[in-house]
C-alpha positions as CSV (number, residue, x, y, z in Angstrom):
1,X,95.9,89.3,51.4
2,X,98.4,86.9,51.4
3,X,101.6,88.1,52.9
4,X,105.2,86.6,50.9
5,X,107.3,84.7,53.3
6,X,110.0,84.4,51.4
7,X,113.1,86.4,52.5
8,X,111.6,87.6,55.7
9,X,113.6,87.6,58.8
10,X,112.8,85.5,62.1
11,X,113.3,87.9,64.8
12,X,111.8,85.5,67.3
13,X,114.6,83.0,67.0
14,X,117.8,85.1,67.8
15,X,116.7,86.3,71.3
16,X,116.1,82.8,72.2
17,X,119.8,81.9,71.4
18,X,121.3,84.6,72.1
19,X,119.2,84.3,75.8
20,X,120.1,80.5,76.1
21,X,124.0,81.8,74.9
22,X,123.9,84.3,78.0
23,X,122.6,81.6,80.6
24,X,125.0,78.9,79.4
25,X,127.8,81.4,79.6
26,X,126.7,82.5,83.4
27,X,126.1,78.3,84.6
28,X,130.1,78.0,83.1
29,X,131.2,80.8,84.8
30,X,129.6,79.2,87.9
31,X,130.9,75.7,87.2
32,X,134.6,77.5,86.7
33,X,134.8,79.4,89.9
34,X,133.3,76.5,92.1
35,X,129.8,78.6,92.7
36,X,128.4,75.0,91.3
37,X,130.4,72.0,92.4
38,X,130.7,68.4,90.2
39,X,127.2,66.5,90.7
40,X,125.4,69.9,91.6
41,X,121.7,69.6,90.2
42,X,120.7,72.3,87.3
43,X,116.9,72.2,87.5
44,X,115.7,74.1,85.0
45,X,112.8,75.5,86.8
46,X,115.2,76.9,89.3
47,X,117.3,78.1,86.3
48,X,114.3,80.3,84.8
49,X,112.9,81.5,87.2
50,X,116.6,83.1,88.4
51,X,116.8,84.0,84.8
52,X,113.1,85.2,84.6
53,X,112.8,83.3,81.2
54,X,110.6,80.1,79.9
55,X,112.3,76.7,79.9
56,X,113.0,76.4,76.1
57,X,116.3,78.9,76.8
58,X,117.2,76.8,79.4
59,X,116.6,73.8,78.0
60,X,119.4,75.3,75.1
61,X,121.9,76.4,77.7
62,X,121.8,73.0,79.3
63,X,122.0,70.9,75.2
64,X,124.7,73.1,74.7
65,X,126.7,72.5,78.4
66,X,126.0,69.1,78.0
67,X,127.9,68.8,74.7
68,X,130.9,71.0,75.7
69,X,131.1,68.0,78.6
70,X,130.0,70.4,81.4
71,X,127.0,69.1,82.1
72,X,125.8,65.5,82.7
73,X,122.1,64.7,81.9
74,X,120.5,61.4,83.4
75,X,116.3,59.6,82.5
76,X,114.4,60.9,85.4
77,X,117.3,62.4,87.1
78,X,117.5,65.7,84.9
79,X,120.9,67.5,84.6
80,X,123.8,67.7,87.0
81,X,127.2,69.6,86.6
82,X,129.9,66.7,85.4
83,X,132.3,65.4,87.5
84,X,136.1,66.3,87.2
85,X,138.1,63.3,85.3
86,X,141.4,62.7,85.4
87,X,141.2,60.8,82.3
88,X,139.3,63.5,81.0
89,X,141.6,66.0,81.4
90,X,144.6,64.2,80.2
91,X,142.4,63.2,77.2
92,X,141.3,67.1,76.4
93,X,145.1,68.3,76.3
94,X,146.0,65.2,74.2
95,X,144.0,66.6,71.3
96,X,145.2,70.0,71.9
97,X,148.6,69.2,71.4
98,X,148.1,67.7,68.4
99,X,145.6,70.2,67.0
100,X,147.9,73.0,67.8
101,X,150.9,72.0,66.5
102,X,149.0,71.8,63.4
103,X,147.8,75.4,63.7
104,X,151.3,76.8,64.8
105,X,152.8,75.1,61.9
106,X,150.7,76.7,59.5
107,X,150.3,79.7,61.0
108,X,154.2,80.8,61.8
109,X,154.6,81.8,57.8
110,X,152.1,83.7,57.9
111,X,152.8,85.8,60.9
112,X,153.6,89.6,60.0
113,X,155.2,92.1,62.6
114,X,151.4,93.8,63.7
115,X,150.4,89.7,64.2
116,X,153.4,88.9,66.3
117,X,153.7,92.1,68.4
118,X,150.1,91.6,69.7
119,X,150.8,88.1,70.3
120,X,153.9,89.5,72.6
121,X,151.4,91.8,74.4
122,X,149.1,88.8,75.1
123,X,151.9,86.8,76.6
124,X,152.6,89.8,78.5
125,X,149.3,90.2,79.9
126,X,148.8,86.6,81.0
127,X,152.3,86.8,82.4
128,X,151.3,89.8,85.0
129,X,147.8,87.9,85.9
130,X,147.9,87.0,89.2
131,X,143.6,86.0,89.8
132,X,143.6,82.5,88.5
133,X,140.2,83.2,87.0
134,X,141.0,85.9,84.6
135,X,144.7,84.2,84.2
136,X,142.9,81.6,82.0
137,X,141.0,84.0,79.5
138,X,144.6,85.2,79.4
139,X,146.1,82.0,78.6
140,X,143.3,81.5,75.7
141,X,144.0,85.0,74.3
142,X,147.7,84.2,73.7
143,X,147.5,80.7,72.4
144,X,144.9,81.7,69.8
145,X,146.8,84.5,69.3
146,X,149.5,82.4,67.9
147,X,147.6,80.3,65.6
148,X,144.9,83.4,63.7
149,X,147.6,83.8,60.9
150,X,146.6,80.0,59.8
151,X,143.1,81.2,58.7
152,X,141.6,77.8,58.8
153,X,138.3,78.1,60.7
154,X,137.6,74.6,61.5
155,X,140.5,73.8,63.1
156,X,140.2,77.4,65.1
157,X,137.0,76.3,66.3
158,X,138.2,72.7,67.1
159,X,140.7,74.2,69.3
160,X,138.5,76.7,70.8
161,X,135.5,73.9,71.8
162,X,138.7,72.4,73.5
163,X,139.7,75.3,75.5
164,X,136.5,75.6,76.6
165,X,136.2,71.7,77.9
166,X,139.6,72.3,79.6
167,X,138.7,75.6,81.1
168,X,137.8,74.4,84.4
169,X,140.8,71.7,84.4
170,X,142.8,74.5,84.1
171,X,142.0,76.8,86.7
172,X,143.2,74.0,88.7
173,X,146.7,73.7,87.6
174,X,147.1,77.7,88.2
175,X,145.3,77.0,91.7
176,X,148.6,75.4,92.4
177,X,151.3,78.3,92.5
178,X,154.6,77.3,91.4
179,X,153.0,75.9,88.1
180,X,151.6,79.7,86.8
181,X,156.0,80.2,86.6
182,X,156.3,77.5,84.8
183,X,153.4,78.1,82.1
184,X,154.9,82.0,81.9
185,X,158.4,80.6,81.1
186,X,157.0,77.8,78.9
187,X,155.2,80.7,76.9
188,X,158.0,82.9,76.7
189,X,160.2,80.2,75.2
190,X,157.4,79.2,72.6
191,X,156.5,82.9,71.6
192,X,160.7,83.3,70.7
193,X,160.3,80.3,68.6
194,X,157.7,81.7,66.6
195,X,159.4,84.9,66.3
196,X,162.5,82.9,65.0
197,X,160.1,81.5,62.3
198,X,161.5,77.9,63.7
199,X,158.4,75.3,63.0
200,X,159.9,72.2,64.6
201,X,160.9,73.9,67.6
202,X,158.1,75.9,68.2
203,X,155.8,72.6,67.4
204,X,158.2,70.5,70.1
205,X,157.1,73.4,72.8
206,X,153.2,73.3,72.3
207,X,153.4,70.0,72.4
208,X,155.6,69.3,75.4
209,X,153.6,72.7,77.4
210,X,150.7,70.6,76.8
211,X,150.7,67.2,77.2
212,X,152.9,68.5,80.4
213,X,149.6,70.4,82.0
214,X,147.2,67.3,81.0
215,X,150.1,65.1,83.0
216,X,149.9,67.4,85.8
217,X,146.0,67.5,86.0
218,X,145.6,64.1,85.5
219,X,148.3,63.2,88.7
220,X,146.5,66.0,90.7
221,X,143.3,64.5,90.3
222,X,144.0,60.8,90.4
223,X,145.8,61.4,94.3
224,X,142.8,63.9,95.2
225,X,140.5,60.9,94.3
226,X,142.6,58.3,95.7
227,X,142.8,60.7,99.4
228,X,138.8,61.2,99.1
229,X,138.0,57.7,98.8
230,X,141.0,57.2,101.8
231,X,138.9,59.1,103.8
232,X,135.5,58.2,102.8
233,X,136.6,54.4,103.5
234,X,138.0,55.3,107.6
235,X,136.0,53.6,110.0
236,X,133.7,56.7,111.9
237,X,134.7,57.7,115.0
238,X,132.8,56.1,117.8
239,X,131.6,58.3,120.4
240,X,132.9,58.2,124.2
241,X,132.9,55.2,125.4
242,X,130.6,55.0,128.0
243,X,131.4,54.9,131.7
244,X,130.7,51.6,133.4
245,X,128.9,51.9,136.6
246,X,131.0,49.5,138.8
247,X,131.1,50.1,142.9
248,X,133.8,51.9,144.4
């Protein structure tokens, strides 16, 4: 008897995602906290058999690292955790700034009391963060926070992607100490903004708070290169000279 397909569910596919969801999630988490440093190989073999699944998960996890920009893959070389860029960085907070003072403009009329009291208790809980890691799921929290009211989807997902390509940018700025004051402050100032139902104001903030962190990034990272190439380009050290054997 012929069984009808139509309408029937595919169980088999959603495991695979959701699998290939979890291992991406744990290789980020690895690339953020340093556990896997830029150029590090992600074989998938290695990768499954940690994971104790096949290679088609795997093979998803590193398609969808690779198009979030944290993964680099290479013919014959396989794929390799993407090196930090300076341009890069300056480049992902760029877009940000524009794309969220788009969202805060249309979302501030639509704020409510309820929408801007948890937005305050966000800002509240990133302030009083002190491990960098958990500072930056923090930081996400209250700047989504700000723009839900707009209820335009795309634009929320846009911004999220971004977050996500910046994540590991940004644990470096907050690695630095006197810059997690400044982003508290910086938040503080545009959370009143909103509150005061001031667009322009609160549009001049996001944009300033952000293209400021992709300036800062891009400066750390350009003098960290420039030292690392300093140093790789020193002449070695030549060993003791050795002792010449003439009479006494």
């Amino acid at each position: 008897m012929d069984i009808p397909t139509r309408g029937l569910l595919l169980p088999a596919a959603a495991p695979r995602e959701s699998t290939s969801r979890v291992i991406a999630e744990a290789l980020r988490a690895a690339i953020v906290d340093g556990t896997l440093a830029p150029g590090a190989p992600l074989r998938q073999d290695a990768i499954a058999r940690h994971f104790s699944v096949s290679a088609i998960p795997v093979r998803e996890a590193l398609r969808q690292l690779e198009s979030e920009g944290w993964a680099k893959a290479a013919v014959h070389k396989g794929a390799t955790v993407a090196p930090l860029s300076a341009d890069e960085a300056r480049e992902i907070y760029e877009i940000r700034a524009a794309l969220e003072s788009l969202a805060i403009g249309l979302a501030i009329p639509r704020h409510t009391a309820a929408t801007l009291r948890e937005c305050a208790r966000l800002c509240r809980a990133a302030e009083r963060e002190p491990d960098p890691a958990l500072y930056v799921a923090r930081n996400v929290a209250f700047h989504m926070s700000l723009y839900a009211p707009a209820a335009r989807s795309q634009l929320e997902e846009m911004i999220g992607t971004l977050h996500r390509r910046g994540e590991r940018y940004l644990r470096l700025k907050f690695g630095l100490p006197s810059y997690k004051g400044e982003s508290d402050n910086e938040h503080a100032a545009l959370l009143d903004a909103v509150r005061r139902r001031d667009i322009p104001a609160a549009q001049a903030l996001v944009v300033a708070h952000l293209l400021g962190t992709g300036d800062v990034l891009h400066r750390f990272l350009t003098e960290r290169a420039q030292a690392e190439a300093a140093h790789a380009n020193q002449p070695k050290r030549r060993g003791r000279r050795a002792r010449t054997t003439t009479g006494s």
